[in-house]
LUMVOVO-218260 format. One record per residue (C-alpha): residue in one letter; x, y, z. Coordinates in steps of 0.001 Angstrom, whole numbers, plus 500000, padded with zeros to 6 digits. Layout:
REM LUMVOVO-218260
AXYZ
...
//
This chain:
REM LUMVOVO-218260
X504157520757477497
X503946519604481565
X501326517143482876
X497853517694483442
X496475516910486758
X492973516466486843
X491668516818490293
X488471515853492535
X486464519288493206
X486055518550496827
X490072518224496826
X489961521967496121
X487503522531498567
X489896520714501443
X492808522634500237
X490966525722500562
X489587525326504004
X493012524382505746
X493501527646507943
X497681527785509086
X496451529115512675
X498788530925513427
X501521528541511752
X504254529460508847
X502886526662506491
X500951523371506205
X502049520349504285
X500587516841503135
X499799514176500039
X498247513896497363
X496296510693496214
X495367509302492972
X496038507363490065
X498831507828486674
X497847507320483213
X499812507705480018
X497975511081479312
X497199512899482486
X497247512379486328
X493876511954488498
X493962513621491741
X491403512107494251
X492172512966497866
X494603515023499954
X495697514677503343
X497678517248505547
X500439515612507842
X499753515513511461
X500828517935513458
X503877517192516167
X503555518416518985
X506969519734519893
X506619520913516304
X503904523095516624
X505263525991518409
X508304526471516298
X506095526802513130
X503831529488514671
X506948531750514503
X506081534171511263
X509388534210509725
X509891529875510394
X511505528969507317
X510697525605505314
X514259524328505942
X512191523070509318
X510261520761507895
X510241517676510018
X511330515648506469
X511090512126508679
X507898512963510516
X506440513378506982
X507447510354505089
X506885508260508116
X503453510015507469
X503278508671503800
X504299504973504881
X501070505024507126
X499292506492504060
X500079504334501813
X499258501006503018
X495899502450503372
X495391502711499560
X494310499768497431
X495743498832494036
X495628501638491488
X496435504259494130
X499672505685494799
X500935508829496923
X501413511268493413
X503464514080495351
X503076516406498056
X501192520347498822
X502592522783501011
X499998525914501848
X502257529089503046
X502114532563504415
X502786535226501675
X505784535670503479
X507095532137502708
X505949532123499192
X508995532672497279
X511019530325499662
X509367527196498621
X510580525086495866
X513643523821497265
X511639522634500499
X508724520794498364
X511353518825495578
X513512517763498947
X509944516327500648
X508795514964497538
X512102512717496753
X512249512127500206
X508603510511500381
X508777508458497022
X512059506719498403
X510294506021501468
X506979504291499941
X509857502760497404
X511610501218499978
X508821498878501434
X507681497583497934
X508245494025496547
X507063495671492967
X508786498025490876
X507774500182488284
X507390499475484504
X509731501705482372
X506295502444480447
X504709504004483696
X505191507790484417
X508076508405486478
X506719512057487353
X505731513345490604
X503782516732491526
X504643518765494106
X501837521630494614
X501931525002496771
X499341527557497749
X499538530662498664
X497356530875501957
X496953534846501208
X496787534918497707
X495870531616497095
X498099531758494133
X498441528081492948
X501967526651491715
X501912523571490279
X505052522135489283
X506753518007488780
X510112516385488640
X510922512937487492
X511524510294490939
X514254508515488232
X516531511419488399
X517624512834491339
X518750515745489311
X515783516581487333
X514510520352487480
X511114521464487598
X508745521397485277
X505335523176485196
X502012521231485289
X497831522142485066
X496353521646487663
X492801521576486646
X488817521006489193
X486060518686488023
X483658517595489683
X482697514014490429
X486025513180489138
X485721509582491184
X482246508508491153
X482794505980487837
X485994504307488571
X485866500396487869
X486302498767490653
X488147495001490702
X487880492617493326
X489300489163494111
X489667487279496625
X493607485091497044
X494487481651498782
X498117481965500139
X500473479731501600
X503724480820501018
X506403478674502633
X509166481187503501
X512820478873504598
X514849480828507003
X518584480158505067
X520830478726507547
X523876479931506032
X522812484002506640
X522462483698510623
X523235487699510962
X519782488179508664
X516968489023511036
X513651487080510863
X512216490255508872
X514319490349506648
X514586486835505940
X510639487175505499
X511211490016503237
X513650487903500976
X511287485169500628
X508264487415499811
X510293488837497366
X510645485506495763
X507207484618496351
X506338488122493943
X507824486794490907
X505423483944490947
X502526486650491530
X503530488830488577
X504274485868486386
X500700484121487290
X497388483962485087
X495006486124486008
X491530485713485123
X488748488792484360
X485092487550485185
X486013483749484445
X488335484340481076
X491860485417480440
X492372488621478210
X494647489882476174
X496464492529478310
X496231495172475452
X492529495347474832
X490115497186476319
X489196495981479975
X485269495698479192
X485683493816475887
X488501491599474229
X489169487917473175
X490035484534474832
X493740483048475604
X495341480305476264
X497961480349479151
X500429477586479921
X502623478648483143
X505272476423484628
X507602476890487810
X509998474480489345
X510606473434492937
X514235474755494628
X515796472951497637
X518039474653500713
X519348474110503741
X517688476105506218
X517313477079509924
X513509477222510112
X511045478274508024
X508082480686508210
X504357479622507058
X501771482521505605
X498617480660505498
X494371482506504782
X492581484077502338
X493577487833501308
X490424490084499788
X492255492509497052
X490609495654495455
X491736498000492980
X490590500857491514
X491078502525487777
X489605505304486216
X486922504494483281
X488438506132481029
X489696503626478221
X491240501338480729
X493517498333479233
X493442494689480664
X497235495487481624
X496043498031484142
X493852496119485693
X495426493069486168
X498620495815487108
X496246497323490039
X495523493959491431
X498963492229491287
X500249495502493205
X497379495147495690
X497895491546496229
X501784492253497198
X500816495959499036
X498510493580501324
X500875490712502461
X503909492741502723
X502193495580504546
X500825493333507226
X503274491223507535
X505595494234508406
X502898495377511022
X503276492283512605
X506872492862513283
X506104496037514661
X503848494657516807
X506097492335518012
X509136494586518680
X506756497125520292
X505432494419522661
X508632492566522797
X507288488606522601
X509456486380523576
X511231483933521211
X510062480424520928
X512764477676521772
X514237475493518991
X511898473120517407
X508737475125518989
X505953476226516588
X505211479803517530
X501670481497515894
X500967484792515041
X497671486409513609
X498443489359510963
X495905491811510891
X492912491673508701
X491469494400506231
X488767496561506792
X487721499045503974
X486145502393504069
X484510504105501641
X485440507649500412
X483005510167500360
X481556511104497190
X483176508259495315
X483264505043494589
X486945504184495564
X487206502548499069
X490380503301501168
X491560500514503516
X493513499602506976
X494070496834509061
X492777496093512008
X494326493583514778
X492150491439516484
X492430493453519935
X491764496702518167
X488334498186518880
X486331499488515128
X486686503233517626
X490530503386516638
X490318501966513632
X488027505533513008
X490717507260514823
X493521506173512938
X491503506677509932
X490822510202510879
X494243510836511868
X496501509614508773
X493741511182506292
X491997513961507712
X488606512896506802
X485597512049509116
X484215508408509063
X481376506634510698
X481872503430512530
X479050501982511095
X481131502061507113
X483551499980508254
X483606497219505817
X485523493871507333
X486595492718504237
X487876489015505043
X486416486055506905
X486759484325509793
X489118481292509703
X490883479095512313
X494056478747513409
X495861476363516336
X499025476487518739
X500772473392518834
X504764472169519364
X506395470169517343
X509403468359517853
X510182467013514234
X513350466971512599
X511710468072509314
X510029471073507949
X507467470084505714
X505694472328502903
X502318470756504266
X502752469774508012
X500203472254508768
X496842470615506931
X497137467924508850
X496961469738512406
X493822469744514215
X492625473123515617
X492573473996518986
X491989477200519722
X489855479388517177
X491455482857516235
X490021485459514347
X492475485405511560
X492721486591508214
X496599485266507434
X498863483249509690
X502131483527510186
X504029480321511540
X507637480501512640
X509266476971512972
X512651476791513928
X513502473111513086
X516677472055511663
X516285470423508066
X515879470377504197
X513009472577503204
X511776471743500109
X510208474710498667
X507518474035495545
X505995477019493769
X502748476935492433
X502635475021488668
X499644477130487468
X498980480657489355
X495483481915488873
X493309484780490304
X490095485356489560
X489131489578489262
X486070490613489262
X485185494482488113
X482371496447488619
X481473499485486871
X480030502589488387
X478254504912486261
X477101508320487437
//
């Protein structure tokens, strides 16, 4: 017996009022959440439309082979940093002409392996082995509106088709539990000296991968008290936790600083949820977050082209901060990020763009505070884990993390955390 995808009611409704104007087929993403049992289906988006697309779809006998493939993962990057923890990109829908109808399985399992190596790509997490490793790939009929519902597991590139439910309710999202918590960083990032082809990104990325096994491996308190992770979420007894990390030492050329406070949500269905999957939601959200902006910021800066800082110059950066929005008809909150010289207009428009859903300006939720950050030189001969407390600010930024790059030549000295703890909060909706 397949999977059984329960799905939000006004999902249906958005499915059913995409018209193809005049186009061969429309595709897009769905949202929602896994469990061991059945799949929960809260949103769907469409992909964008490209321009120089556009005309060659209108064509009545296009075919599906011309599926822009990279214009709709790139589509499912964007859409994905906009979900908090709990929420994943579960597959993908593609609504056809009767003519295209028996022409499109091939077409959907190719976009849907195609988008979930994508996301993949840009984690720092990876799945359990316990965790469902099935994704749904969904077509409509825009004549019939026959539905075909079908999923094929993302660990095997092989795997054949398997037939799902796909099955309405209403209200499906207006009870999740939703956790909240908010996490001091300052992760002190060396840039090796002994891998000078690496790129500063990808250096970053190395050390952020390093700085995720001290995030899964930390404590992570529920209301004030640690939980076993196998009882229920809203009940369960007291532990003890003793976690211990050592320091590492390296030669390096540099080193990069991520300094502020990062607000985390994550959302879970109230059905029978386990401690695991809550403290699971966060973790992911707390890595989604940093990574996610930190790679914006490296967009930014390629797309404006700043110049590099000379040797032994501090250079300061502000990554974005987060602003949520909520979802209509639900208590789950979507999020993006919003740079400082970004207007709360195209935040909306970028909203409305990557998920096809109308917001008001006046929802926008900035998450995190206001903090301050300085510019300064330095001409030391050391890189020290802590030579930043000690500056005195001069210029105050808007800022919810801060990236530092110091190229200095040294020893860095690179101490983890003895005792990691984060403090989640959860709130429960009822209807």
């Amino acid at each position: 017996m397949g999977r059984t995808y329960i799905v939000e009611e006004t999902v249906g409704q958005y499915l059913s009022n995409i018209n193809l104007q005049g186009k061969a087929f429309v595709s897009g993403l769905l949202i929602g959440q896994c469990s061991s049992q059945k799949d929960y289906v809260i949103l769907a988006t469409r992909t964008p439309p490209k321009e120089e697309q556009s005309e060659n779809l209108k064509h009545p006998k296009a075919k599906l082979d011309n599926l822009d493939e990279e214009w709709a993962t790139e589509h499912a990057c964007q859409v994905s940093r906009m979900l908090p923890g709990g929420l994943l990109v579960l597959g993908v829908f593609i609504i056809t002409t009767l003519e295209l109808a028996n022409d499109f399985q091939n077409a959907l399992r190719r976009l849907m392996f195609a988008v979930e190596k994508s996301i993949n790509r840009k984690r720092l997490w990876n799945f359990t082995e316990e965790e469902v490793s099935e994704r749904v790939t969904l077509h409509i009929c825009a004549s019939t509106k026959k539905i075909f519902c079908r999923t094929y597991d993302i660990h095997d590139p092989k795997s054949s088709a398997r037939p799902a439910d796909w099955k309405y309710q209403s209200g499906l999202s207006s009870s999740w539990l939703s956790l909240e918590c908010t996490v001091h960083i300052n992760i002190h990032i060396p840039l090796s000296a002994t891998s000078v082809s690496y790129t500063l990104e990808k250096n970053t990325k190395n050390g952020l991968t390093r700085w995720a096994k001290e995030i899964e491996n930390g404590v992570y308190l529920i209301n004030g008290q640690v939980k076993d992770e196998d009882c229920d979420l809203l009940e369960g007894q007291l532990l003890n936790s003793d976690h211990r990390s050592t320091a590492t030492v390296q030669i390096c050329s540099g080193s990069v600083n991520l300094k502020g406070a990062v607000k985390c949500r994550a959302y879970i269905h109230s059905s029978k949820p386990k401690v695991k999957d809550a403290v699971q939601a966060v973790k992911r959200d707390i890595l989604n977050t940093v990574a996610d902006r930190c790679e914006m910021l490296f967009e930014d800066l390629l797309l404006n082209e700043i110049p590099e800082k000379k040797d032994s110059e501090k250079e300061f950066h502000v990554l974005p901060y987060r602003v949520f929005v909520p979802l209509p008809g639900s208590t789950v909150m979507l999020c993006d990020y919003k740079f400082d010289d970004e207007s709360a207009e195209e935040i909306r428009d970028h909203f409305m763009e990557m998920l096809d859903h109308t917001i008001q300006i006046e929802d926008l939720e900035i998450a995190e505070e206001t903090n301050t950050a300085c510019m300064s030189s330095s001409m030391n001969s050391q890189a020290s884990l802590d030579n930043t407390d000690d500056e005195q600010p001069k210029q105050p930024i808007k800022t919810t993390m801060l990236l530092k790059i110091q190229q200095n030549i040294g020893v860095i000295a690179a101490f983890t955390v003895a005792v990691l703890a984060a403090g989640i909060s959860f709130h429960y909706f009822s209807d």
